[in-house]
C-alpha positions in Angstrom: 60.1 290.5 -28.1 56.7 291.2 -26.4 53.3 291.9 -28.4 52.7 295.2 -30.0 49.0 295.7 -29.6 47.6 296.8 -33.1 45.4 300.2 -33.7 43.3 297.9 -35.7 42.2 295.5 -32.6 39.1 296.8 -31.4 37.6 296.9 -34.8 39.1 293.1 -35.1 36.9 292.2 -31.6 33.5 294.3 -33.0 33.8 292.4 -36.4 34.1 288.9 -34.3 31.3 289.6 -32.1 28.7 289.4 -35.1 30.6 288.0 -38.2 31.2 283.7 -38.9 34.5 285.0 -41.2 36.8 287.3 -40.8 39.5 287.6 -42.7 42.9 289.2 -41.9 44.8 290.7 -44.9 47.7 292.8 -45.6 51.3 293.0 -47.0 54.1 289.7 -46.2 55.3 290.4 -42.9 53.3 292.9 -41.1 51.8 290.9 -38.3 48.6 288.9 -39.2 49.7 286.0 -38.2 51.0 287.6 -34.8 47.6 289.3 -34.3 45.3 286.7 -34.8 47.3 284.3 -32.4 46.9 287.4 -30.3 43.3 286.9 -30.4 43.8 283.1 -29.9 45.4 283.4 -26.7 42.8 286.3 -24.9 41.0 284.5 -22.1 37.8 284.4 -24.2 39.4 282.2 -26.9 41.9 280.4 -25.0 40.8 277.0 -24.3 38.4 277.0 -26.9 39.8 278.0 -30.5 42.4 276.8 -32.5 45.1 277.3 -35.2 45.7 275.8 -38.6 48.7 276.5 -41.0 48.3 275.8 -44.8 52.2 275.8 -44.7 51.2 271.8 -43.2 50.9 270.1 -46.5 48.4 267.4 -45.0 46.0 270.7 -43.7 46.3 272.1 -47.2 45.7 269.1 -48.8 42.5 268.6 -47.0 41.5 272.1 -47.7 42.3 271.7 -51.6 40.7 268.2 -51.6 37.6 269.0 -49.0 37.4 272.2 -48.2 33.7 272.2 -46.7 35.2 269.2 -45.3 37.7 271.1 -43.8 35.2 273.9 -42.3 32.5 271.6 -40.8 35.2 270.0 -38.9 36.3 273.0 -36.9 33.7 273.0 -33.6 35.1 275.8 -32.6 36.8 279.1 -33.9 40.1 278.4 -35.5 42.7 280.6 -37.3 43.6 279.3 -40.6 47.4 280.6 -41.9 48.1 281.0 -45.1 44.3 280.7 -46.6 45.8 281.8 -49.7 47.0 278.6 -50.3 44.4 276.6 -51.4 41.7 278.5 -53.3 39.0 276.2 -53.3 38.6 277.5 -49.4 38.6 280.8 -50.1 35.8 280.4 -52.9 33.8 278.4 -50.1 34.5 280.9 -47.5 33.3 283.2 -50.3 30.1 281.2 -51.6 28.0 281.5 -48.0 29.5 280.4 -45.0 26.0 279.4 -43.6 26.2 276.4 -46.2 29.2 275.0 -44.4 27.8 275.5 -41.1 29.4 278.7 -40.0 26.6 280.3 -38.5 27.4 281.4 -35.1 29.8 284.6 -34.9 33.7 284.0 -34.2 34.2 281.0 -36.0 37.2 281.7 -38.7 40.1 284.3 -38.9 42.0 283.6 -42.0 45.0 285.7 -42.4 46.0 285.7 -45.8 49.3 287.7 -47.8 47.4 290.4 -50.1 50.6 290.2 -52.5 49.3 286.6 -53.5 47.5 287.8 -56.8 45.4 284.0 -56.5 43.0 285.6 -53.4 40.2 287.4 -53.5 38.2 288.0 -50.9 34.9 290.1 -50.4 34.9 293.7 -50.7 33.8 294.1 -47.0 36.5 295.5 -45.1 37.2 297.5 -42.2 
């Protein structure tokens, strides 16, 4: 099955041009995780971003157990999956990215299920 580009894309590329976080919400199974690998494989981002699951128990155990840890480690952007797993990154992302480190734009996409009634994420939105 090939990529269905997403209305949503172009305000996804504004918001990485300027912002350290950007998070990537929505229902289970309606593409977030598909759309920010998009992203990750553009010419821009190829060879210099990665991808991190939470669904690896030894990534979310770092990001439970060290979450600035976690962030300051990343020199480049990444994609973290499944952010909704471990809380205590969220409430970092949340507290001031510029205190991990995070301050030049396209650093984290973090696609998170909104069901999971454990996130909550700022109120900015697109």
């Amino acid at each position: 099955m090939s990529y269905i580009p997403r209305v949503i894309e172009p305000y996804l590329q504004a918001c990485l041009a300027d912002t350290p976080v950007v998070v990537i919400t929505g229902p289970r199974q309606s593409g977030k995780t598909t759309l920010a690998r998009h992203f990750l494989n553009r010419p821009e981002y190829e060879e210099t971003s990665s991808y991190l699951t939470l669904d690896d128990e030894n990534i979310l155990a770092i990001a439970r157990n060290d979450p600035i840890g976690l962030l300051r480690s990343q020199s480049r952007p990444v994609v973290i999956d499944e952010v909704q797993r471990a809380p205590e990154l969220i409430r970092n992302l949340e507290r001031g990215s510029l205190s991990c480190g995070l301050r030049q734009p396209k650093r984290i996409k973090a696609a998170a299920s909104s069901s999971d009634s454990s996130i909550s994420l700022p109120a900015n939105r697109l």
